[in-house]
N, CA and C of each residue as an Amber inpcrd file, in Angstrom:
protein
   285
   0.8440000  -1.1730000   0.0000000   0.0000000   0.0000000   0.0000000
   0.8900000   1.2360000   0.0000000   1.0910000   2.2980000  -0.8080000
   0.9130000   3.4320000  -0.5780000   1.2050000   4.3100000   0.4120000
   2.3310000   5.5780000   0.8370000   2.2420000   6.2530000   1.7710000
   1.4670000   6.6740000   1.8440000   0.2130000   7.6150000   0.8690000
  -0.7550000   8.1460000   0.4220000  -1.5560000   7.2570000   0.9680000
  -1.9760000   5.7800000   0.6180000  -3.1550000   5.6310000   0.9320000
  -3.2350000   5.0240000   2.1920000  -2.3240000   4.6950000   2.8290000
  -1.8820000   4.4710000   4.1620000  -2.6570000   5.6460000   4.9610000
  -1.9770000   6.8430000   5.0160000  -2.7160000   7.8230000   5.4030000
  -4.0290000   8.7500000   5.3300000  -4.4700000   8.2010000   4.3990000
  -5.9840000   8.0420000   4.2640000  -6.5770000   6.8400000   5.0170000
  -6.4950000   5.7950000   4.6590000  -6.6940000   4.4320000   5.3670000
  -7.0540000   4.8900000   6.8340000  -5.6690000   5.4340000   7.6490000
  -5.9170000   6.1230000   8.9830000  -6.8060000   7.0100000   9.3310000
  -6.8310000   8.0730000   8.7060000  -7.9400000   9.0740000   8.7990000
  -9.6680000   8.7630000   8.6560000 -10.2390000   7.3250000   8.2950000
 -11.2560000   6.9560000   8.1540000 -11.2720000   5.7540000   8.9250000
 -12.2480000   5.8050000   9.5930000 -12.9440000   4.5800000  10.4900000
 -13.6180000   3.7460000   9.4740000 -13.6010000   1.9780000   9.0850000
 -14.1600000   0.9710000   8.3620000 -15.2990000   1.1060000   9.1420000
 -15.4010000   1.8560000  10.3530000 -17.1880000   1.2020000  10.9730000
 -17.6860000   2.1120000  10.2550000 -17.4720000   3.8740000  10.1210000
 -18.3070000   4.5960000   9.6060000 -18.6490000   4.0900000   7.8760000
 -20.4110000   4.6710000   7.4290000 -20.8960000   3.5900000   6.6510000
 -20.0080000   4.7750000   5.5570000 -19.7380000   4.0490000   4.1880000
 -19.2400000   4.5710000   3.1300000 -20.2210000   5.9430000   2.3870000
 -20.1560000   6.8840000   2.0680000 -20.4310000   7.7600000   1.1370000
 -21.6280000   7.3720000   0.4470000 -21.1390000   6.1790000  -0.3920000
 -22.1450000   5.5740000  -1.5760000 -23.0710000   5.0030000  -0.8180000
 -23.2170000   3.9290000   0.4390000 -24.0380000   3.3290000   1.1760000
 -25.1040000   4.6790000   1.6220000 -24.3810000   5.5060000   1.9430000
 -25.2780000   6.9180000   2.6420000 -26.1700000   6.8330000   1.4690000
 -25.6500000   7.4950000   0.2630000 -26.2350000   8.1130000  -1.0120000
 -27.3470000   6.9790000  -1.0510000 -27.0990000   5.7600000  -1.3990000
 -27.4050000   4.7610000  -1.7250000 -29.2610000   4.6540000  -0.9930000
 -28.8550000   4.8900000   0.0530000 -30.2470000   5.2110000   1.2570000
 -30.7540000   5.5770000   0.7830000 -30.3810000   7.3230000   0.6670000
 -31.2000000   8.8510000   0.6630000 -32.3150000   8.3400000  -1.0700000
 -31.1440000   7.6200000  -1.8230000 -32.3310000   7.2520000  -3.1600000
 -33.2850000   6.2340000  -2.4540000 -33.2580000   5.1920000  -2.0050000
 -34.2800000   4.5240000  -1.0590000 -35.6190000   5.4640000  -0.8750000
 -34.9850000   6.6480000  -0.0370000 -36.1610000   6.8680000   0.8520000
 -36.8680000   7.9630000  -0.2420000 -36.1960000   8.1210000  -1.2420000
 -36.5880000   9.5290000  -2.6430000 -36.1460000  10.4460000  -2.0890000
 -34.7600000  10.6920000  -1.4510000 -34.5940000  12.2880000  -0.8920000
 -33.1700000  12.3450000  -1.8560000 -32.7350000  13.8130000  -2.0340000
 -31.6580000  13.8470000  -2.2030000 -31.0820000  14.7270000  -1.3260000
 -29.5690000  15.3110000  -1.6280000 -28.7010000  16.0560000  -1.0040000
 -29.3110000  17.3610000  -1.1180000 -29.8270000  17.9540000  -2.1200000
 -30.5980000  19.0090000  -2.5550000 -31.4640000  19.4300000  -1.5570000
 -32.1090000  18.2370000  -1.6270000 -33.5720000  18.3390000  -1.1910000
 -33.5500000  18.3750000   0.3480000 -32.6700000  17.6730000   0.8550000
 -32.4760000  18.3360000   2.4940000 -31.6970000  19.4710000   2.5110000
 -30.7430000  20.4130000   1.7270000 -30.2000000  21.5020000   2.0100000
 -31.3610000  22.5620000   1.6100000 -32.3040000  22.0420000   0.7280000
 -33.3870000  23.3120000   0.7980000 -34.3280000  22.9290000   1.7490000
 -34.9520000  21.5900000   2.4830000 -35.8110000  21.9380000   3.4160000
 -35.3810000  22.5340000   4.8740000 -33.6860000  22.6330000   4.7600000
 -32.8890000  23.4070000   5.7760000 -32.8280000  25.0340000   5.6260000
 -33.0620000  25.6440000   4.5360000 -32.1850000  26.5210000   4.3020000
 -30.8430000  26.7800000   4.1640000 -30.3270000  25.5160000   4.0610000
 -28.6590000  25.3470000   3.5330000 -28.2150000  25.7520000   2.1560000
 -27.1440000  26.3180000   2.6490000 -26.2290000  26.3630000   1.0250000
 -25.8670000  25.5010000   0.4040000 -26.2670000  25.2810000  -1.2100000
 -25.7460000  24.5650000  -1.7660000 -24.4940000  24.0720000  -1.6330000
 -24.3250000  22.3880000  -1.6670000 -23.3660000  21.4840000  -2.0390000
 -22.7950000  21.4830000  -0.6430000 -23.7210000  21.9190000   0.6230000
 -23.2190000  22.1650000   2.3250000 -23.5830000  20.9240000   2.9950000
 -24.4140000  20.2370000   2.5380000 -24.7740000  18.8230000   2.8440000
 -24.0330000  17.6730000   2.6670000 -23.9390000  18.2430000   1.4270000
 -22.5180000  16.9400000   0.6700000 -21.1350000  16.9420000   1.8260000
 -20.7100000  17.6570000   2.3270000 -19.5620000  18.0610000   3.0200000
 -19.4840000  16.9790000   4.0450000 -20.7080000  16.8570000   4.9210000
 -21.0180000  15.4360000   5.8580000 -20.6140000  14.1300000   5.5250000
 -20.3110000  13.5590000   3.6600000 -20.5940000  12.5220000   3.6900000
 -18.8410000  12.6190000   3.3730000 -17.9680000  13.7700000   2.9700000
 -15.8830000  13.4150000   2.9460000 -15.8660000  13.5040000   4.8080000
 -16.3480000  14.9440000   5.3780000 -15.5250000  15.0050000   6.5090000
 -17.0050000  15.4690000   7.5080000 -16.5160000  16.0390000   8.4340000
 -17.2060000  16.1560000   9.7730000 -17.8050000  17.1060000   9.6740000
 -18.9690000  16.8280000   9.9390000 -20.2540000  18.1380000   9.3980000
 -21.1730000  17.8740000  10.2750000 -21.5490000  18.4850000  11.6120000
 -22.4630000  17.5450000  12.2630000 -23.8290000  18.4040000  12.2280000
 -23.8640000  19.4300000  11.5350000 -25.5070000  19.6630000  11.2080000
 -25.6920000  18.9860000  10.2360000 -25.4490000  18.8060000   8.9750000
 -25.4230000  17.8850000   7.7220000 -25.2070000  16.8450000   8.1750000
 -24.6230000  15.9200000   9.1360000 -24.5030000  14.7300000   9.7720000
 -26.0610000  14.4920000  10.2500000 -26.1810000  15.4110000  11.0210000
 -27.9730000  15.0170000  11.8930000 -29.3120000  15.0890000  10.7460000
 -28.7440000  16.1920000   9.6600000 -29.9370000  16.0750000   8.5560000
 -29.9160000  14.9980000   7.8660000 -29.1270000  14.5200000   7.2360000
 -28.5890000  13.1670000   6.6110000 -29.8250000  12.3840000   7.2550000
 -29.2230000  11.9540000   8.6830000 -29.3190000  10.8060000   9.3680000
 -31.0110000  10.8120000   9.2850000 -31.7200000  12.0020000   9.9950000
 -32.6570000  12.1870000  10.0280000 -33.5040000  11.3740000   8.6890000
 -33.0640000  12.3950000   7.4370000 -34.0120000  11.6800000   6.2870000
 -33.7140000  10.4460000   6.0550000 -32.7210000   9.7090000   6.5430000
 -32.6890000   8.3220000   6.2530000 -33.3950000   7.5620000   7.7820000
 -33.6790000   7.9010000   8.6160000 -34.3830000   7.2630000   9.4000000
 -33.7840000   6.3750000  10.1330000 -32.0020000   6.7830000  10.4380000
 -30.5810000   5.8020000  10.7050000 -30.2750000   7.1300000  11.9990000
 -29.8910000   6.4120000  13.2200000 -29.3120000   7.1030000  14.1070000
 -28.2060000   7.8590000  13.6710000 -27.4280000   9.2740000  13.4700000
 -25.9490000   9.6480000  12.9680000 -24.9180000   8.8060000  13.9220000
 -25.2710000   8.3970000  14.9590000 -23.9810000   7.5340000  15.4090000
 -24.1240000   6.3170000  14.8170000 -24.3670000   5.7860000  14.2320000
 -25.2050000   4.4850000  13.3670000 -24.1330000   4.7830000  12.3750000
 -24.4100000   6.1560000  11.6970000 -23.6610000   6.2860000  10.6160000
 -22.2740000   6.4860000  10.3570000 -21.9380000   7.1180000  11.5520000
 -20.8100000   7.9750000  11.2370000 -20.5270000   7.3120000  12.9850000
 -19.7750000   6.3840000  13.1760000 -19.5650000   6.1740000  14.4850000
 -18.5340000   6.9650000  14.9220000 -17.0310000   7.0470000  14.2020000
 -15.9160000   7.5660000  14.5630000 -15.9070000   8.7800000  15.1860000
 -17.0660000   9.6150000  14.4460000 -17.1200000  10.8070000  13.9900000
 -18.2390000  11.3020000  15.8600000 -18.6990000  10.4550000  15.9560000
 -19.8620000  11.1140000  17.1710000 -19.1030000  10.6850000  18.0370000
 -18.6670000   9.3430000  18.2840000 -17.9200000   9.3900000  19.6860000
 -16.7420000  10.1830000  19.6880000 -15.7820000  10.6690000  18.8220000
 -14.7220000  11.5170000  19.2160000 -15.5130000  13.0560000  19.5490000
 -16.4130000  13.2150000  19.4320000 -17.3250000  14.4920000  19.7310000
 -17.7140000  14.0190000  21.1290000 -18.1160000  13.2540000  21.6140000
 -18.8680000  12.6530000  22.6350000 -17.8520000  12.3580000  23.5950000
 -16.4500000  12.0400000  23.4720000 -15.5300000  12.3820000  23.7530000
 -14.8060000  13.6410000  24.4920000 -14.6940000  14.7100000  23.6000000
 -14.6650000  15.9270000  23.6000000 -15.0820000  16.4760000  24.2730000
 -16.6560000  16.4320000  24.6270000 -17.6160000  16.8420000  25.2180000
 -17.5450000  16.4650000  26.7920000 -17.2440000  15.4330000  26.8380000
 -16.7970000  14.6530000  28.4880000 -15.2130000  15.5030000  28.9970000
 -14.3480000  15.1790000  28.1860000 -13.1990000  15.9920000  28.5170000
 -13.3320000  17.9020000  28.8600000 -14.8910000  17.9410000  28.1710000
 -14.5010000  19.9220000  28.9570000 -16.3840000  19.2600000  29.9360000
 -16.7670000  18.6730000  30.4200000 -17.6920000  18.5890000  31.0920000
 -19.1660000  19.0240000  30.5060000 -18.8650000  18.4920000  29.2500000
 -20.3990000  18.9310000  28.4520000 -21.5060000  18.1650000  28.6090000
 -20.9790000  16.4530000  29.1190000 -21.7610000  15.2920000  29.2590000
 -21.5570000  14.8290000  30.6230000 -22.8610000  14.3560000  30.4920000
 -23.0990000  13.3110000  31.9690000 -23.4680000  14.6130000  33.0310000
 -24.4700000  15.5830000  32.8900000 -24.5720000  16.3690000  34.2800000
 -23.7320000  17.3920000  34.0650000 -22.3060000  17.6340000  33.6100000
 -21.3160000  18.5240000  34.1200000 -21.3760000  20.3030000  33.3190000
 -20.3740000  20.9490000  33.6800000 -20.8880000  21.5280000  32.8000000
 -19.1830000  22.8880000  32.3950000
Protein backbone atom coordinates (compact mmCIF):
# COMPACT_ATOMS: atom_id res chain seq x y z
CA UNK A 1 0.00 0.00 0.00
CA UNK A 2 0.91 3.43 -0.58
CA UNK A 3 2.24 6.25 1.77
CA UNK A 4 -0.75 8.15 0.42
CA UNK A 5 -3.15 5.63 0.93
CA UNK A 6 -1.88 4.47 4.16
CA UNK A 7 -2.72 7.82 5.40
CA UNK A 8 -5.98 8.04 4.26
CA UNK A 9 -6.69 4.43 5.37
CA UNK A 10 -5.92 6.12 8.98
CA UNK A 11 -7.94 9.07 8.80
CA UNK A 12 -11.26 6.96 8.15
CA UNK A 13 -12.94 4.58 10.49
CA UNK A 14 -14.16 0.97 8.36
CA UNK A 15 -17.19 1.20 10.97
CA UNK A 16 -18.31 4.60 9.61
CA UNK A 17 -20.90 3.59 6.65
CA UNK A 18 -19.24 4.57 3.13
CA UNK A 19 -20.43 7.76 1.14
CA UNK A 20 -22.14 5.57 -1.58
CA UNK A 21 -24.04 3.33 1.18
CA UNK A 22 -25.28 6.92 2.64
CA UNK A 23 -26.24 8.11 -1.01
CA UNK A 24 -27.41 4.76 -1.73
CA UNK A 25 -30.25 5.21 1.26
CA UNK A 26 -31.20 8.85 0.66
CA UNK A 27 -32.33 7.25 -3.16
CA UNK A 28 -34.28 4.52 -1.06
CA UNK A 29 -36.16 6.87 0.85
CA UNK A 30 -36.59 9.53 -2.64
CA UNK A 31 -34.59 12.29 -0.89
CA UNK A 32 -31.66 13.85 -2.20
CA UNK A 33 -28.70 16.06 -1.00
CA UNK A 34 -30.60 19.01 -2.56
CA UNK A 35 -33.57 18.34 -1.19
CA UNK A 36 -32.48 18.34 2.49
CA UNK A 37 -30.20 21.50 2.01
CA UNK A 38 -33.39 23.31 0.80
CA UNK A 39 -35.81 21.94 3.42
CA UNK A 40 -32.89 23.41 5.78
CA UNK A 41 -32.19 26.52 4.30
CA UNK A 42 -28.66 25.35 3.53
CA UNK A 43 -26.23 26.36 1.02
CA UNK A 44 -25.75 24.56 -1.77
CA UNK A 45 -23.37 21.48 -2.04
CA UNK A 46 -23.22 22.17 2.32
CA UNK A 47 -24.77 18.82 2.84
CA UNK A 48 -22.52 16.94 0.67
CA UNK A 49 -19.56 18.06 3.02
CA UNK A 50 -21.02 15.44 5.86
CA UNK A 51 -20.59 12.52 3.69
CA UNK A 52 -15.88 13.41 2.95
CA UNK A 53 -15.53 15.00 6.51
CA UNK A 54 -17.21 16.16 9.77
CA UNK A 55 -20.25 18.14 9.40
CA UNK A 56 -22.46 17.54 12.26
CA UNK A 57 -25.51 19.66 11.21
CA UNK A 58 -25.42 17.89 7.72
CA UNK A 59 -24.50 14.73 9.77
CA UNK A 60 -27.97 15.02 11.89
CA UNK A 61 -29.94 16.08 8.56
CA UNK A 62 -28.59 13.17 6.61
CA UNK A 63 -29.32 10.81 9.37
CA UNK A 64 -32.66 12.19 10.03
CA UNK A 65 -34.01 11.68 6.29
CA UNK A 66 -32.69 8.32 6.25
CA UNK A 67 -34.38 7.26 9.40
CA UNK A 68 -30.58 5.80 10.71
CA UNK A 69 -29.31 7.10 14.11
CA UNK A 70 -25.95 9.65 12.97
CA UNK A 71 -23.98 7.53 15.41
CA UNK A 72 -25.21 4.48 13.37
CA UNK A 73 -23.66 6.29 10.62
CA UNK A 74 -20.81 7.98 11.24
CA UNK A 75 -19.57 6.17 14.49
CA UNK A 76 -15.92 7.57 14.56
CA UNK A 77 -17.12 10.81 13.99
CA UNK A 78 -19.86 11.11 17.17
CA UNK A 79 -17.92 9.39 19.69
CA UNK A 80 -14.72 11.52 19.22
CA UNK A 81 -17.33 14.49 19.73
CA UNK A 82 -18.87 12.65 22.63
CA UNK A 83 -15.53 12.38 23.75
CA UNK A 84 -14.67 15.93 23.60
CA UNK A 85 -17.62 16.84 25.22
CA UNK A 86 -16.80 14.65 28.49
CA UNK A 87 -13.20 15.99 28.52
CA UNK A 88 -14.50 19.92 28.96
CA UNK A 89 -17.69 18.59 31.09
CA UNK A 90 -20.40 18.93 28.45
CA UNK A 91 -21.76 15.29 29.26
CA UNK A 92 -23.10 13.31 31.97
CA UNK A 93 -24.57 16.37 34.28
CA UNK A 94 -21.32 18.52 34.12
CA UNK A 95 -20.89 21.53 32.80
Amino acid sequence: MAKNQERTAEKFSFRDWPAEKVKGRLVEMGVTLRDIERSAGAPMDSIRTALVRGFPKGEILIAEAIGVPKEQIWPSRWEKRRRMQEKKGLVNGGR
